[in-house]
C-alpha positions in Angstrom: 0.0 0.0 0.0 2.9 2.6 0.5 4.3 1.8 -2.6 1.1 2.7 -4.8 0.9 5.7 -2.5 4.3 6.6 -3.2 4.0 5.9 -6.7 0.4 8.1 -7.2 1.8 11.1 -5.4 4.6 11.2 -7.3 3.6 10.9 -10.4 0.6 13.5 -9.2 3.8 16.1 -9.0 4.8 15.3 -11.8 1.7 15.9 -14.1 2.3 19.5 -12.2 5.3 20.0 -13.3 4.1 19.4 -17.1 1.0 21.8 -16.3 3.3 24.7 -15.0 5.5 24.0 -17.9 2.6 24.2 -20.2 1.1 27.3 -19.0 3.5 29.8 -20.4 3.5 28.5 -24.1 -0.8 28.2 -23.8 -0.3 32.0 -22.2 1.6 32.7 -25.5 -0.4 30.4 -27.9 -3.7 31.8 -26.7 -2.8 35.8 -26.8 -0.6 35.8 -29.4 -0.4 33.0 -32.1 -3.9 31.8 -32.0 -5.2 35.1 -33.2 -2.8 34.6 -36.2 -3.7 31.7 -37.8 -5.2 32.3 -41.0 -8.4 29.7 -40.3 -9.4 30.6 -36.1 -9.5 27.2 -33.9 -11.9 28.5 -31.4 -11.6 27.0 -28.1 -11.5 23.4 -29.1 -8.8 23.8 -31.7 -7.0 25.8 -29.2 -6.9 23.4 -26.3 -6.0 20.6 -29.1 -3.5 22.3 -29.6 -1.7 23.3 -25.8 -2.6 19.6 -25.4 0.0 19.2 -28.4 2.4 20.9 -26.6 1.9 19.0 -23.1 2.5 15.8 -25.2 5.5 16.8 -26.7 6.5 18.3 -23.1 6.0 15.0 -21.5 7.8 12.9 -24.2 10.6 14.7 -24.5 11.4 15.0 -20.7 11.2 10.9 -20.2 13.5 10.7 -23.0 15.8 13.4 -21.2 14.9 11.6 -17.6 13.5 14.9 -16.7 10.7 14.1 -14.3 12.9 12.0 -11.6 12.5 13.7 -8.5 14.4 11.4 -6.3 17.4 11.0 -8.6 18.4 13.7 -10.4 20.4 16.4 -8.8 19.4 20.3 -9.5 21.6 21.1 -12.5 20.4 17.9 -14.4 17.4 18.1 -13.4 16.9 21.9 -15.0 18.7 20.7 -17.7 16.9 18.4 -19.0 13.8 19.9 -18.5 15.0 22.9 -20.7 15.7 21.2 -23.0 12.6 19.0 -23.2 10.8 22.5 -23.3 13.1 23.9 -26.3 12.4 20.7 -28.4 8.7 21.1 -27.6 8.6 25.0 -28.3 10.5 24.5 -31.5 8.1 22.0 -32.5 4.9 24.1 -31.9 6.9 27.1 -33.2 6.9 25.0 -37.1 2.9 24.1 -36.3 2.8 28.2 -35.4 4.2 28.7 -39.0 2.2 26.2 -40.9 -0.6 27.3 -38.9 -0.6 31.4 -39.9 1.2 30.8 -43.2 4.2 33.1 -42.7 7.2 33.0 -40.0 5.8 34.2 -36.9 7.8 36.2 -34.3 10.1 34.4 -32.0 9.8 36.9 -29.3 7.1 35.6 -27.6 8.0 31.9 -27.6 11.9 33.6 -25.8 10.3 35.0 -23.1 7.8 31.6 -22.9 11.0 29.7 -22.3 12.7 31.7 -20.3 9.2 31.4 -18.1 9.5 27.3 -18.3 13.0 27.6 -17.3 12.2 28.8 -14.4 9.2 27.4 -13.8 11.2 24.1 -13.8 13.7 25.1 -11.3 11.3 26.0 -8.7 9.2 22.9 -9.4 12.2 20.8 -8.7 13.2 22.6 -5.9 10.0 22.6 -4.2 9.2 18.8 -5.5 12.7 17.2 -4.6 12.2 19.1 -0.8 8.4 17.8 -0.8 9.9 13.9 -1.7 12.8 13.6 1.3 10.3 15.3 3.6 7.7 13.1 3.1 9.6 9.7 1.8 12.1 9.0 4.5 15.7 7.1 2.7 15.0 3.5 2.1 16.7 1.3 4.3 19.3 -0.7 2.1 22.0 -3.4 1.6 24.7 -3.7 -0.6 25.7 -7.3 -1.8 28.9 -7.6 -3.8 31.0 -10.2 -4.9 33.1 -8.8 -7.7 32.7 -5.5 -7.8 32.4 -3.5 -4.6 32.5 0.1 -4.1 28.9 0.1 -5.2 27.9 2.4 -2.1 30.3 5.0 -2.8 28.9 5.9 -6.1 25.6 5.8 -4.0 27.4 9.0 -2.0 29.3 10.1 -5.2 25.8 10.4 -7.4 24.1 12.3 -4.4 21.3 9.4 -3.4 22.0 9.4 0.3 19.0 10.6 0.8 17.6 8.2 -0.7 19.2 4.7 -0.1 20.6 4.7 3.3 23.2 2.5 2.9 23.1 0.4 6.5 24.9 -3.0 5.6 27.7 -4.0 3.2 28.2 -7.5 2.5 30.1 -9.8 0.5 27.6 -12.4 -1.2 29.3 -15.6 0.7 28.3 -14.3 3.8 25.1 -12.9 2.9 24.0 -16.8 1.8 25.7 -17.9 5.5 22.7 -15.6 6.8 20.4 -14.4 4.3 18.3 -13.0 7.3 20.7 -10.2 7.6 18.2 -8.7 5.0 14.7 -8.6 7.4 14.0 -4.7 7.7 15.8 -3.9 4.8 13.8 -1.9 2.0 16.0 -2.0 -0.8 19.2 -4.5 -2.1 21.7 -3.8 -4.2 23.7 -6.9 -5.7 26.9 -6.0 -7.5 28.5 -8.2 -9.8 27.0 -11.6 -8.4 27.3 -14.9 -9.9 23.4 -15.9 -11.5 23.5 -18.8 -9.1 23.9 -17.3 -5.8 22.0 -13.9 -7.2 19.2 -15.7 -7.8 18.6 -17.3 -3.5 19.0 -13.6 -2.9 16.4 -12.8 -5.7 14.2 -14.7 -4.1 14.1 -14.0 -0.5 13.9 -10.3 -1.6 10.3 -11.3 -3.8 9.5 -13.7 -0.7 10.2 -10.8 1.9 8.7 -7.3 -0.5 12.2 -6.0 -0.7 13.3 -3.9 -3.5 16.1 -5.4 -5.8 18.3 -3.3 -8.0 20.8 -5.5 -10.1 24.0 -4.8 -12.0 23.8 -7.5 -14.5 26.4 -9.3 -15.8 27.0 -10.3 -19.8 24.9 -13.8 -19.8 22.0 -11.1 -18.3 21.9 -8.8 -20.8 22.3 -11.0 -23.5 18.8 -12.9 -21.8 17.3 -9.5 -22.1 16.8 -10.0 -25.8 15.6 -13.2 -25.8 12.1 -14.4 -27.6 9.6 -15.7 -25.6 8.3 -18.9 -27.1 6.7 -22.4 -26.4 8.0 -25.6 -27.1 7.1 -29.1 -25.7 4.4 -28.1 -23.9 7.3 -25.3 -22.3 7.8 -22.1 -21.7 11.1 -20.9 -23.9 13.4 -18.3 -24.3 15.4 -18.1 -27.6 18.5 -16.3 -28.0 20.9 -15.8 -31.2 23.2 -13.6 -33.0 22.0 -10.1 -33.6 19.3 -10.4 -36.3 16.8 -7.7 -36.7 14.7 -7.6 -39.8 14.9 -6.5 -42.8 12.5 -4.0 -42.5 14.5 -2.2 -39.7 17.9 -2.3 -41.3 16.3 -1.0 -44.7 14.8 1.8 -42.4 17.7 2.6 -40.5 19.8 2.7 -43.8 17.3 5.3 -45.1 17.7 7.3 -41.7 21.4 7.1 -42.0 21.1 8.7 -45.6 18.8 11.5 -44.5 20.2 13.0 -41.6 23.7 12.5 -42.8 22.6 14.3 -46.0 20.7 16.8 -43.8 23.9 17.6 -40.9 26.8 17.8 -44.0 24.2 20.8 -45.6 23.1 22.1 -42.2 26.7 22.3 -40.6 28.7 23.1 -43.8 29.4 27.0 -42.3 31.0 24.8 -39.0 32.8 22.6 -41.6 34.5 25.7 -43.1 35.2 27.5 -39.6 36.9 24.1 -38.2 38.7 23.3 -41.4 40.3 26.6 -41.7 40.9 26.9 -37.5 42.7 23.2 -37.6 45.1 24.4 -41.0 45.6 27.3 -39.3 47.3 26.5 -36.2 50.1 24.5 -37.2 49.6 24.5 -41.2 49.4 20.5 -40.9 47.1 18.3 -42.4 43.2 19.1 -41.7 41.5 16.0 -41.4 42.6 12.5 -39.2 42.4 8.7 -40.8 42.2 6.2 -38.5 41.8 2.3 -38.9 38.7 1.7 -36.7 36.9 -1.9 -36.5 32.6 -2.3 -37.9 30.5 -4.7 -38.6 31.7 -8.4 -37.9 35.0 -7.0 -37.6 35.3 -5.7 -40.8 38.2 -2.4 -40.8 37.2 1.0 -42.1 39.4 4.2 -42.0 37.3 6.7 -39.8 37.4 10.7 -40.5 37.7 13.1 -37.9 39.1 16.9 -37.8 42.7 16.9 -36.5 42.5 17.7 -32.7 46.2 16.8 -31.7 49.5 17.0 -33.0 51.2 15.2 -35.8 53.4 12.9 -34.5 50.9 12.4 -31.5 51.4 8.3 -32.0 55.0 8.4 -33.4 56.1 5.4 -31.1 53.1 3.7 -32.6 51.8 3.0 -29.8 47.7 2.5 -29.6 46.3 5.0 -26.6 42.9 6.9 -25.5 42.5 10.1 -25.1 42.5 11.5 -21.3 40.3 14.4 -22.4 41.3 17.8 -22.0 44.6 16.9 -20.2 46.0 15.0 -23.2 49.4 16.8 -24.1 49.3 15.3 -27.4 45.9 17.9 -28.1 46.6 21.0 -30.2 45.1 24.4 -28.9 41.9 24.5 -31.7 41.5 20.6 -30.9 40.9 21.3 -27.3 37.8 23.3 -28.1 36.4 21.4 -31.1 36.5 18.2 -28.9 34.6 20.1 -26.6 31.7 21.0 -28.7 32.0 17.6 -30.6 33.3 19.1 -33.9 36.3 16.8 -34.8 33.0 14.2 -35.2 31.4 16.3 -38.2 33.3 14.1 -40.9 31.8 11.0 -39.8 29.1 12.1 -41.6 31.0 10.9 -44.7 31.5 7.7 -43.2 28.0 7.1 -42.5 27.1 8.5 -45.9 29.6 5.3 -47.2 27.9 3.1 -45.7 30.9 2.2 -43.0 29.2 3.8 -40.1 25.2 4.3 -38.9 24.2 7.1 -36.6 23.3 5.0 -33.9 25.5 1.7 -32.9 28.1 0.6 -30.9 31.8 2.9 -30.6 33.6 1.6 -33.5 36.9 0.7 -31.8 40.9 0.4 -33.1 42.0 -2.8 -33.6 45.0 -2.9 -31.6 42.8 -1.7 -28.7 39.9 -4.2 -29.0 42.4 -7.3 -29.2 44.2 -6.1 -26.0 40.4 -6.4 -24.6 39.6 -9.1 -26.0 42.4 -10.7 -24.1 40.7 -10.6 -21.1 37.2 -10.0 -22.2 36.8 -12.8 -24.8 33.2 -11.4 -25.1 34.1 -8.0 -25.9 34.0 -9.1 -29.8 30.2 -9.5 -29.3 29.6 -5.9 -29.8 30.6 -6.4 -33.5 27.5 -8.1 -34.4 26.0 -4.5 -35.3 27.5 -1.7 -36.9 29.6 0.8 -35.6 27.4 4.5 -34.8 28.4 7.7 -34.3 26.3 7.7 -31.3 25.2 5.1 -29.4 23.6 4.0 -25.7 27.4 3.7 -24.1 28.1 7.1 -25.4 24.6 8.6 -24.3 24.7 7.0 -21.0 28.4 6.0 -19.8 31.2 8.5 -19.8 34.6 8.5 -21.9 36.4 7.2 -18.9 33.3 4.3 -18.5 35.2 1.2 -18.4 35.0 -1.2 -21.2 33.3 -4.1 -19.3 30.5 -1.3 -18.5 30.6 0.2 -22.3 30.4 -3.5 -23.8 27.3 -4.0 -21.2 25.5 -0.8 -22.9 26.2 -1.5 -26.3 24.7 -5.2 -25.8 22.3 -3.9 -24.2 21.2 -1.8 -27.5 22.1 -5.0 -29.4 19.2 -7.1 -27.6 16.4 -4.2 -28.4 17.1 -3.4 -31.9 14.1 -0.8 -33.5 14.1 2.4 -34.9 11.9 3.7 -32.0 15.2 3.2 -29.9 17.5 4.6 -32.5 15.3 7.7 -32.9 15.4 7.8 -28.9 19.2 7.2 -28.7 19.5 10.4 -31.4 17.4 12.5 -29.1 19.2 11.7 -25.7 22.6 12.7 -27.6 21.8 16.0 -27.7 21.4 16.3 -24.2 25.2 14.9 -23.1 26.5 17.5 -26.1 27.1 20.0 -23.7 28.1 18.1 -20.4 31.8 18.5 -19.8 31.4 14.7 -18.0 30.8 13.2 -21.5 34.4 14.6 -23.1 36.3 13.6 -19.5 39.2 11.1 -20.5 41.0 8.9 -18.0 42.5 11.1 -15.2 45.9 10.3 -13.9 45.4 7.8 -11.1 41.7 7.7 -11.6 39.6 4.8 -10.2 35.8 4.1 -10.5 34.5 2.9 -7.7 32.6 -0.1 -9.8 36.0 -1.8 -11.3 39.4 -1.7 -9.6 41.4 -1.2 -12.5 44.3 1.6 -12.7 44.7 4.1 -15.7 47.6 6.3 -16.2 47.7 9.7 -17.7 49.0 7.9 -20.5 46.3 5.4 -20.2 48.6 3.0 -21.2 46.1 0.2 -22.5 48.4 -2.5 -21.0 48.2 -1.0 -17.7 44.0 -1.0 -17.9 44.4 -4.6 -19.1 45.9 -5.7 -16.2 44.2 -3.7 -13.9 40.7 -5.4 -15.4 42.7 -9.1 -14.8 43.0 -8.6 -11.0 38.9 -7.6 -11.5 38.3 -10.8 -13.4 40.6 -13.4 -12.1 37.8 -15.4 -10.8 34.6 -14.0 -13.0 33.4 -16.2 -15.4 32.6 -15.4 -19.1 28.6 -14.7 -19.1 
């Protein structure tokens, strides 16, 4: 009974949050554009067409996770409702135009976001004091077996006040005395072998606790599996990657168009970086480098030059460590910032070698050093390489590839263009987060996998670092 109240409330709050949103663009739709329109709606056309808005309001801000109260922290949480609300006003802004038959102003739909922008920040303020005030922090456990550290990020990622973190305990002695967990309201379970996670499972069903599960790679690859019957049985199917023909013919034709659409669009930032890059150091003004698609099949990718020449002269395969890397030249410092050196991937999605939306495409020399120790990291070949992609959108630079190769299988077991269209949309909110750029700091270690990167990122030193992690893990 608490949960459904919990859940009703909340999601009361949030249908005010997409009212007050809505109430400056209706203010603006009803005494300004509405008395424009070359044919009058009248009251029912107008309210179709605020309920337009509110639509678009409320998609846009699940796809940006703008409506979670209890998780978000303040910046992020404005953030993404701003930019749910600019997607929705420049949506209504083309109905505006088709509606009246010439451009309309802008003015008013400026000083209508400006309004949701703050409109947001006090709903989120007010709503995220409202929660911990009336929802106290969920009394919790964290179960580990290979990866601990889980509640650190639980401080790190501000949900404290949330999930009071009250026991910590490796899995072997959890099983000793799974009663440890009476009281508890929530369990985590970190990196636990399907065998043991699953007595744990089951208490927590059995007893009405909350479970929250990092999965391992046999778990997402279940994710995508069909349900069927066979024998009178129920049965889950699992293969290769193998959408349909309809969806890859789809996602070719999306590829085409907004690859056409960004090389017209952005030609004026094409110019601007092109001449910037020569200008600097009179070198060469693109990069080719050997990158790994489809079934591992090798491509030369195209980016704008953002270090120096002779940045690999040892020949030695590294990452990047963001805006600390030396080897960056001063014009490639900001053009990695805003994403710029990317632009000429266009051309390789235009080829064919590339899609918007897939997995990282990798360099060979990096992906066999992984493969050394992650046999399974080749999986993430079955689709083909994006420019984008769910690791990108929802992992960092610095994510570590165990956690990148769970994302992109994760995308792997729920191919549609639905998700692709979704992936494309979330992009543009980690475009301007400084987090999504970070490379590997010197000395830097995530609190979900022990392994050691040095400011040189040294992929042999990562390697090892993810053996100590895995000595005892098994593949799946």
């Amino acid at each position: 009974m608490e949960g459904i109240k919990h859940d009703i409330t909340l999601r009361l709050v949030k249908v005010l949050d997409a009212v007050l949103v809505t109430v400056p663009f209706a203010t603006a739709w009803l005494l300004y554009y509405a008395e424009r329109t070359w044919s009058p709606f009248y009251l029912k056309g107008n309210w179709a067409v605020i309920g337009l808005f509110l639509f678009l309001y409320a998609m846009f801000g699940k796809i940006y996770d703008a409506f979670l109260v209890s998780m978000n922290q303040m910046f992020e949480a404005v953030y993404s409702q701003s930019l749910a609300a600019l997607f929705s006003d420049a949506v209504m802004y083309v109905v505006s135009w088709l509606l009246t038959k010439h451009l309309p102003s802008t003015v008013p739909l400026l000083f209508v976001f400006s309004c949701q922008v703050i409109f947001a920040a006090i709903w989120f303020k007010l709503a995220n004091r409202w929660y911990y005030s009336v929802f106290p922090p969920k009394k919790s456990a964290v179960i580990y077996d290979m990866r601990s550290g889980l509640e650190r990020l639980v401080e790190e990622y501000g949900l404290a006040k949330k999930f009071d973190i009250c026991l910590t305990e490796g899995v072997g002695g959890c099983l000793k005395d799974i009663r440890m967990l009476e009281g508890m309201d929530a369990v985590f379970l970190s990196g636990i072998h399907s065998h043991d996670r699953n007595i744990i499972l089951k208490y927590c069903v059995e007893k009405g606790i909350e479970a929250y599960v990092i999965p391992r790679i046999g778990d997402t690859i279940m994710s995508g599996a069909k349900q069927m019957h066979m024998f009178h049985l129920p049965i889950l199917r699992t293969g290769r990657f193998n959408p349909s023909p309809a969806y890859l013919v789809a996602k070719r034709l999306a590829d085409i168009l907004f690859s056409l659409a960004g090389l017209i669009i952005l030609s004026p930032a094409w110019i601007i970086t092109a001449i910037a890059v020569k200008a600097e150091d009179g070198r060469d003004i693109f990069y080719r480098q050997c990158r790994l698609t489809k079934d591992g099949k090798k491509f030369d990718v195209l980016k704008f030059r953002s270090m120096k020449m002779d940045a690999e002269e040892d020949g030695v395969a590294r990452l990047s460590t963001g805006e600390n890397d030396e080897r960056l030249t001063k014009v490639g410092r900001i053009i990695r910032k805003i994403r710029l050196d990317e632009l000429p991937q266009l051309l390789c999605i235009l080829k064919g070698d590339m899609s918007i939306v897939g997995p990282r495409p990798e360099r060979p020399e990096i992906a066999r050093q992984y493969e050394e120790e992650m046999p399974e990291f080749c999986l993430r070949l079955q689709a083909k390489a994006g420019l984008t992609g769910y690791a990108q959108v929802y992992g960092k630079y610095n994510t570590t590839p165990y956690d990148k190769l769970q994302m992109d299988l994760m995308y792997i077991a729920h191919p549609g263009m639905a998700e692709d269209f979704r992936i494309m949309l979330a992009t543009v909110k980690i475009l301007f987060l400084p987090e999504s750029t970070e490379g590997v700091e010197e000395g830097a270690v995530t609190a979900m996998e022990e392994a050691v990167v040095t400011k040189e990122d040294n992929l042999e030193i990562s390697i090892d670092g993810m053996k100590k992690k895995r000595q005892t893990e098994e593949i799946g």
